[in-house]
TORPADREN-929393 format. One record per residue (C-alpha): residue in one letter; x, z, y. Coordinates in steps of 0.2 Angstrom, whole numbers, plus 2048, in hexadecimal, padded with zeros to 3 digits. Example, Ala and Ser with C-alpha at 12.3 -4.5 7.8 and 13.67 -1.06 7.14 Angstrom:
BEGIN
A83E8277EA S8448247FB 
***
This chain:
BEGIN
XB1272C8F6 XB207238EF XB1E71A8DF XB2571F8D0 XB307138C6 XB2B7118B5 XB367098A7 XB2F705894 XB37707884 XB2F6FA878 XB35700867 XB3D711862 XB3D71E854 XB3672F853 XB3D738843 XB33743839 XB3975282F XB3874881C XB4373A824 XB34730828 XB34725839 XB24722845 XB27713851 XB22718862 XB2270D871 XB22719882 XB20715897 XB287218A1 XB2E7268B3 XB4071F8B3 XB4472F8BA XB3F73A8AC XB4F73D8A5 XB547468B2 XB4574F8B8 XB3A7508A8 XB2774B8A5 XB1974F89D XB1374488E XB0373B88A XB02737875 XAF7729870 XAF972885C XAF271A853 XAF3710841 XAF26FD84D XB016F8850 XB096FA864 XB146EC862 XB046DF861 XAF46E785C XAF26F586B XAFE6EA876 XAF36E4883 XAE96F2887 XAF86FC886 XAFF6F3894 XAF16F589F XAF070789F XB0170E89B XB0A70A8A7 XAFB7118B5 XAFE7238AC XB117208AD XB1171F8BD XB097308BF XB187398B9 XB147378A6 XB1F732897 XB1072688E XB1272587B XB09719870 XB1071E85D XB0A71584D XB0472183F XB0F72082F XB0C710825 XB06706834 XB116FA83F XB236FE840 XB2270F837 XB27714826 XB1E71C818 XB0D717814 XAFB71B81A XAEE72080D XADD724816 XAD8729826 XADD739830 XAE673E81F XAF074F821 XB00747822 XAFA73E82E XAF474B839 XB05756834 XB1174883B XB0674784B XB0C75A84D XB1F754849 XB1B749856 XB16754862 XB2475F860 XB3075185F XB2C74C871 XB2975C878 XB3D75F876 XB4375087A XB4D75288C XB41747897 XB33753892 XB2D76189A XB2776888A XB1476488E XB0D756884 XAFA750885 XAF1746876 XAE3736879 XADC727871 XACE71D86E XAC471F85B XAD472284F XADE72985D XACF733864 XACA73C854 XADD73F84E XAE174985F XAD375485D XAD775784B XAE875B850 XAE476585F XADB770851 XAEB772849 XAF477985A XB0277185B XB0B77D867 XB0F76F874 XAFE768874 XAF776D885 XAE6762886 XADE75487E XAD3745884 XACA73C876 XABF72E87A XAB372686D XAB5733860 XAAC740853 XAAC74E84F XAA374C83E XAAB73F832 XA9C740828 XA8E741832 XA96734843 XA9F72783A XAA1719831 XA9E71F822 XA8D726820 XA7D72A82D XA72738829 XA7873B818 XA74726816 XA8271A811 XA86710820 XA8470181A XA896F782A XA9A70182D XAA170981C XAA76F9815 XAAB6F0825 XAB56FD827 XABF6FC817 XAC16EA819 XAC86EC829 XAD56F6824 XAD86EF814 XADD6DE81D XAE56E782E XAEF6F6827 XAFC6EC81D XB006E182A XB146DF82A XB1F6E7834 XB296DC842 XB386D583C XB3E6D584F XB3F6E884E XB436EE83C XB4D6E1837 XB4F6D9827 XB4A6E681D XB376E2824 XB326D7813 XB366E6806 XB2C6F2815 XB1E6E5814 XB1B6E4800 XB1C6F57FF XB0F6F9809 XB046EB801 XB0A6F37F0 XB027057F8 XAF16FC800 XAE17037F9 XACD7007FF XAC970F806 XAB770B804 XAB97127F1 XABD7237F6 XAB1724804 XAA471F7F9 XAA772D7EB XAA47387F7 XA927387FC XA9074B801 XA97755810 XAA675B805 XAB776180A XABB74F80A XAB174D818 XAB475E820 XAC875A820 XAC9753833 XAB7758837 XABB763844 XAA9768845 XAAD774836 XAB877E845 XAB577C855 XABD78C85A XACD782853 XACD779863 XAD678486F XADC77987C XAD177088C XACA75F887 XAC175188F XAB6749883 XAAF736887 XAA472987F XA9A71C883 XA8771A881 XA87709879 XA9270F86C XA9071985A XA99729860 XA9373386E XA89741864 XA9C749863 XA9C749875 XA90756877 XA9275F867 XAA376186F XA9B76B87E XA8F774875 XA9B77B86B XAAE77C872 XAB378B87A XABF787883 XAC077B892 XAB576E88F XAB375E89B XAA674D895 XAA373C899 XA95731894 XA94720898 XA8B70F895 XA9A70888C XA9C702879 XAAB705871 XAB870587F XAC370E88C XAB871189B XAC47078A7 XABF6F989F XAAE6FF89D XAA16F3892 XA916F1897 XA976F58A8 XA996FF8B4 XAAC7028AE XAB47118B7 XAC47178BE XACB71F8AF XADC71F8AE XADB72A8C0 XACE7358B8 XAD97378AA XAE973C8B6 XADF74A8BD XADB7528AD XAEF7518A5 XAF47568B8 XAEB7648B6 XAEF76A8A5 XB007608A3 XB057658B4 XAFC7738B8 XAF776C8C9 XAE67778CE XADC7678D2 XACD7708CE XAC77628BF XAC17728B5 XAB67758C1 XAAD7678C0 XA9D7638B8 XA9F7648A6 XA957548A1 XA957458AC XA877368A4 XA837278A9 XA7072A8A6 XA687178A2 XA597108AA XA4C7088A1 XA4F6F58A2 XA496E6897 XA526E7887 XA5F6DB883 XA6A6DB874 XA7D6DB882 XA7B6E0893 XA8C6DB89F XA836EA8A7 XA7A6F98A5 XA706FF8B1 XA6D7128B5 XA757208C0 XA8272C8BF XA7B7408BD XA867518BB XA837628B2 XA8E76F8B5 XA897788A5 XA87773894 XA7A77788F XA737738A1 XA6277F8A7 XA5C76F8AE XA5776A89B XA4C76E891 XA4476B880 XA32764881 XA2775F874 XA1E74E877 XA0C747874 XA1173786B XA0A740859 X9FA73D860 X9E9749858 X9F475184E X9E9762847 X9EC773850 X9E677E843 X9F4784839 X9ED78A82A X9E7779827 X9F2772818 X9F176F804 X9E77667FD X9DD76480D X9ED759815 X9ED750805 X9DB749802 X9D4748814 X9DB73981C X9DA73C82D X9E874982A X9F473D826 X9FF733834 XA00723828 XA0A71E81C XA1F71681C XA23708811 XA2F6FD81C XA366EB815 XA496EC810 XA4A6E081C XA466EC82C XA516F0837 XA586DD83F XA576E4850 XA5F6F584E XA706EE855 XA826F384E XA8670684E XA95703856 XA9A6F5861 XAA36F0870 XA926EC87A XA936DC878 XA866CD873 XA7D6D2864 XA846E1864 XA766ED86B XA656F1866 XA576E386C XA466E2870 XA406EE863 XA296EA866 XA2C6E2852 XA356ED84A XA286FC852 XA1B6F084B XA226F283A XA23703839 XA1871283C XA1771384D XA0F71E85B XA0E71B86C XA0C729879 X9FF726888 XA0971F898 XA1472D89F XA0D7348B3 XA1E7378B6 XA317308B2 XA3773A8A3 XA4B73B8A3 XA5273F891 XA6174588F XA6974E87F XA6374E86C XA4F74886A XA4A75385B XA3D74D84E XA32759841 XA2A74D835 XA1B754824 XA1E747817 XA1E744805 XA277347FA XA2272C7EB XA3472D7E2 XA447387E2 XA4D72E7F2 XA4B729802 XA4F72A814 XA4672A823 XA48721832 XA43725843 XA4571B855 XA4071F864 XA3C713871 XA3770E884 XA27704884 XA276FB894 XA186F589B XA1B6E3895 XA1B6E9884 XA2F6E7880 XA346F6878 XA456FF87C XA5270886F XA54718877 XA59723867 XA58724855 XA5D72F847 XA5C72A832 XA5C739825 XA5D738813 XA5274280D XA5B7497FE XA6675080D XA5775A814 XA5E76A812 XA70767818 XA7E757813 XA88763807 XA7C7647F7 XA6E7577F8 XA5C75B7EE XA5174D7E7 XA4074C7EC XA317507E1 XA257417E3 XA147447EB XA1B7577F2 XA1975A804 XA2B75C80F XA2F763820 XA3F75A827 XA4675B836 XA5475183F XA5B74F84F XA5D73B855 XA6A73685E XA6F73B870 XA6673387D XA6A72E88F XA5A726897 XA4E7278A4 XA3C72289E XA3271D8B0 XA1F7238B2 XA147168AB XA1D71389A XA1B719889 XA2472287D XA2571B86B XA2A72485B XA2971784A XA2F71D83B XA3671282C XA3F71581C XA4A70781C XA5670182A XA606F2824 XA6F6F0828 XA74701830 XA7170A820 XA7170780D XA5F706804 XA5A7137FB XA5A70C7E7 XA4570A7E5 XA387067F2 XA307137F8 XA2271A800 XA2172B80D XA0F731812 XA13739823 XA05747828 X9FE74C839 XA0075E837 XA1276483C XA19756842 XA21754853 XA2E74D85F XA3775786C XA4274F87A XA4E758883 XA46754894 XA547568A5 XA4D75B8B7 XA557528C4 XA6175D8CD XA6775E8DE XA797588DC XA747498D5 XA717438E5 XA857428E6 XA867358DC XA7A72A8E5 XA8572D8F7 XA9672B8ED XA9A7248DF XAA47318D3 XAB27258CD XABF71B8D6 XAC270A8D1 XAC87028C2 XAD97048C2 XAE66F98B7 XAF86F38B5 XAFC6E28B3 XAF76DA8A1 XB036D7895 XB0B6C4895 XB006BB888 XAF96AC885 XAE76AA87F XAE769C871 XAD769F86A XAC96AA872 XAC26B786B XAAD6B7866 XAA26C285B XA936B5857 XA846C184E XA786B8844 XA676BA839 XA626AB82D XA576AE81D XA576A380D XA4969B804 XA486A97FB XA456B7808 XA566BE809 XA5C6C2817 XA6E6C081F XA766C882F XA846C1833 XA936CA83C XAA16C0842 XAB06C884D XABD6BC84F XACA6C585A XAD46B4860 XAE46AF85E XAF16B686C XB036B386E XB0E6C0878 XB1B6B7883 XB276C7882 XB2B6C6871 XB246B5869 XB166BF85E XB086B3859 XAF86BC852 XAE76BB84D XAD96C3843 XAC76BE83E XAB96C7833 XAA96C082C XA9F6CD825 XA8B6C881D XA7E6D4819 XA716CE80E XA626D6806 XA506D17FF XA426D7807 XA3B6E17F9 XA4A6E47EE XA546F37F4 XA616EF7E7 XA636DF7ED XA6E6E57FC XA806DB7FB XA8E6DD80A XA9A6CF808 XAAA6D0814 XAB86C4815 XAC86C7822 XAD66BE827 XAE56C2830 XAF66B8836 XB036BB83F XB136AF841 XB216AD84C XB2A69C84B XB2A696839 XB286A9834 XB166AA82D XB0B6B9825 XAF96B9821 XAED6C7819 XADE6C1811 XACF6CE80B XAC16CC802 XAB46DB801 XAA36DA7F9 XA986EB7F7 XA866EB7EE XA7D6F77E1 XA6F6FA7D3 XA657077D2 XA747167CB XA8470D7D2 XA8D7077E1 XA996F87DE XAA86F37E9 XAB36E57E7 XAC16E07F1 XAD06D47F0 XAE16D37FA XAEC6C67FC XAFD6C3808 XB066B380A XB176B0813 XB186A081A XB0869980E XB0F6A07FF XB066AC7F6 XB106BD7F4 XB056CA7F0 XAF36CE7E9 XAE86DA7E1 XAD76DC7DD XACE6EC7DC XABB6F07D3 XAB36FF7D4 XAA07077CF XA9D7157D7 XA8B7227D3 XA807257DE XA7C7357E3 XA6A7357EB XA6E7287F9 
***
């Protein structure tokens, strides 16, 4: 086949209807104006020029070269483009995404047929807009995404505050969204651009905090709210080592129309360059779907199996794999008749009579499971929700943190259990005050004793009956709660346990509740089903050939590596007991050769907390970000501190911009913030 010569239009402007220009950087067949293409949409708040730059460049061009026009547009307020950005996924966001759309599909190298993808941001505002339906919108591929901006996000888990993610979050914005515009390409008028924008900056934190209920705040860009909004095919993806693949199959249980998934073992990234490994070939898995539904080439991708996991094998548990073990398997359907829902003996004696409750349950102690009244301080081996697989990053050995908390341990399994899908827990309980949470891990127990994270699941008990209206608890009055844990992929052999422990505290992936606390868990009605699979036929086909070609990738971007990047994690404690995770993510400092761009980024973020003061939680976040081109010098600074007493949440944050070591802009924001049963 002859190749296809591609050409790249670094910098342009996309109009929108109020006067507003989106910059947009595009690969495309050189060809195109004279025998249109299709186009690919990636649209994202991180800048093309430096901040996407060198991914960008490694798979662009490889989707260009497949008879695509490639674009990579910055959302309003963000990079070159005008206007401002004030939240995430904001209506006007998601409106000029559909003037995008339209803007391209009449533009004369265009066959009309435009597809939308990206990773996080990009992956949850194509399927938000794809629920709009944009006329020219003809499929979407999301990867690392939700559905829920509630419920899988970085803003609260189970109705908890998520104390390791909200305000990192914020931070990260506050410091990376008002990042100036590149004199190169807007010219002088890039200083008054820049203030402005700093003028416009506010920590979102403060608004996500005042919303501590599933409300239409949450529910806007929640596509779960609609699923039938959806109309056209998407491929939904995810990696297991990541915070986001619950979407993915919420997606196939729920979408009507053509609906194709991936699971692998990946953190946060694109599966070409897959981490833990194995990475795929991506890219050519993605030309097949947009030739199918870009091109309309019948290359039969819709007849594939709907769900394509990557199910992980029970190895020693490490806190960063380079690889992860395990195999591929494929269902055609969704949900498959090879699984089904079994409860588990790991509840073990429970009583069988049903009419035995009351105040029998509460005065005879052989009734009661045990008692939950975990240490602020649990939870150091949970891992980060979300990562990027690396060092630190993933959960590790967890035989302490079960020894902590209430734990029970099933008999060794006779034969290999392979879990795949939602475990479900169904917990009697009772508190000794108003709020709480639960916490529930699920683990591999190897023969050696190490324990292994396979799934876990936190619910604030005020949330019980639903995230929209939450109910205190009445102290020392029995509860029935049920929840489902996070989906699994995992493959338990014969001749090790199943573990369930239960804790109410999980520091840092989620806020303390304001008092220590005591649950009584009971015997009676408690239980623990896993969505067990059969071992089918065709997954033999992945043992003979391996689904995925090779990693395909085009030459990287020129650049120059001036300080590597690292993401040290550490846990010290003070004379005092209080305890300190530190998270560092310094991203480097890279120059690009093709236009002289010299920049860097590094966080430090510290999360502190006593072991038996729930109110002595503290997050304390610090950011600082340059970028300079000959004597031309910018830098943001953000501080961002988070911490609480019993009724009020308190966040504090400070900006400040130099030019050139002068100071040329701060602000200082303070905010308390009720708490509303979390």
């Amino acid at each position: 086949m002859k190749k296809i010569e591609i050409e790249e239009v670094e910098h342009f402007w996309i109009p929108l209807p109020d006067k507003t220009r989106l910059s947009a950087r595009m690969w495309r067949p050189v060809a195109a104006e004279a025998e249109p293409v299709p186009a690919i949409l990636e649209y994202i708040p991180y800048r093309k020029n430096t901040g996407t730059a060198t991914r960008d460049a490694l798979r662009q061009p490889i989707l260009a070269e497949a008879g695509y026009a490639v674009l990579r547009v910055d959302v309003r307020g963000t990079g070159e483009s005008d206007g401002f950005i004030t939240d995430e996924y904001t209506a006007q966001e998601l409106q000029d995404g559909c003037d995008v759309i339209a803007w391209i599909a009449e533009q004369p190298w265009c066959t009309g047929n435009v597809g939308m993808t990206g990773k996080s941001w990009g992956g949850f505002n194509c399927l938000q807009i794809a629920a709009l339906r944009p006329p020219a919108l003809k499929a979407v591929m999301p990867v690392a995404f939700t559905d829920n901006r509630y419920t899988d996000d970085v803003h609260y888990l189970g109705g908890c505050v998520s104390a390791s993610e909200m305000l990192s979050w914020s931070s990260i914005m506050l410091a990376d969204l008002p990042f100036p515009p590149d004199p190169r390409l807007v010219g002088d008028g890039w200083r008054d651009k820049w203030l402005a924008r700093l003028e416009q900056q506010t920590p979102w934190v403060e608004r996500w905090l005042s919303h501590q209920t599933f409300d239409d705040f949450w529910k806007h860009g929640s596509i779960s709210v609609d699923y039938d909004a959806i109309e056209v095919p998407v491929y939904a993806i995810c990696g297991m080592s990541d915070g986001y693949p619950n979407s993915v199959i919420r997606l196939l249980e729920n979408l009507k129309g053509p609906c194709k998934a991936l699971l692998g073992p990946w953190g946060h990234v694109y599966p070409s360059q897959g981490y833990p490994a194995p990475a795929i070939g991506f890219l050519q898995e993605a030309i097949r779907w947009w030739d199918r539904w870009l091109k309309n080439e019948p290359n039969g991708i819709e007849n594939e199996p709907v769900l394509t996991t990557w199910m992980l094998d029970s190895v020693p548990p490490q806190s960063g794999y380079d690889e992860r073990l395990g195999r591929w398997i494929a269902d055609q359907t969704w949900p498959p008749p090879a699984i089904d829902m079994v409860d588990y003996a790991v509840f073990k004696d429970a009583p069988n009579d049903p009419n035995q409750g009351g105040d029998e349950l509460e005065s005879n102690e052989k009734f009661w499971l045990g008692t939950v009244s975990t240490m602020q301080t649990f939870g150091a081996d949970g891992g980060q929700w979300w990562g990027y697989g690396g060092e630190g990053q993933l959960p590790g050995n967890q035989q302490t943190a079960d020894g902590e908390a209430l734990s029970f341990t099933s008999d060794r399994l006779e034969h290999p259990l392979d879990i795949l899908g939602f475990p479900e827990v169904r917990l009697k309980l009772k508190s000794d005050s108003e709020t709480g949470f639960v916490a529930v891990r699920l683990c591999d127990v190897r023969p050696d004793g190490e324990s292994v994270l396979i799934s876990y699941g936190v619910l604030n008990l005020t949330h019980r009956n639903g995230h929209e209206r939450p109910e205190p608890l009445i102290p020392g009055e029995q509860v029935d709660v049920s929840f489902k844990l996070n989906v699994a992929t995992y493959s338990v052999p014969a001749g090790h346990r199943l573990r369930l422990s239960i804790s109410n505290s999980y520091w840092p992936l989620v806020w303390p509740s304001p008092q220590n606390s005591m649950l009584k868990i009971y015997r009676y009605d408690c239980n623990l089903s896993l969505p067990l699979r059969t071992p089918q036929h065709s997954d033999l086909d992945f043992v003979i050939d391996d689904p995925f070609e090779p990693v395909k990738l085009a030459d990287p971007i020129p650049h120059e590596i001036l300080r590597e990047a690292s993401h040290p994690r550490e846990w010290s404690t003070d004379l005092r007991g209080r305890k300190f995770y530190t998270r560092t993510d310094d991203e480097g400092r890279i120059k690009y050769l093709d236009h002289g761009l010299e920049v860097e980024a590094k966080g430090v973020e510290i999360y502190s907390i006593l072991p038996d003061d729930p109110l002595s939680a503290r997050v304390e976040i610090t950011h600082v970000e340059k970028v300079e081109r000959g004597d031309w010098r910018v830098q943001i600074n953000t501080n961002s501190r988070m911490y609480c007493d019993a009724d009020n949440f308190y966040v504090e944050n400070q900006l400040q911009a130099y030019e050139n070591e002068q100071l040329v802009f701060e602000r200082s924001w303070e905010k308390s913030i009720k708490r509303n049963l979390v």
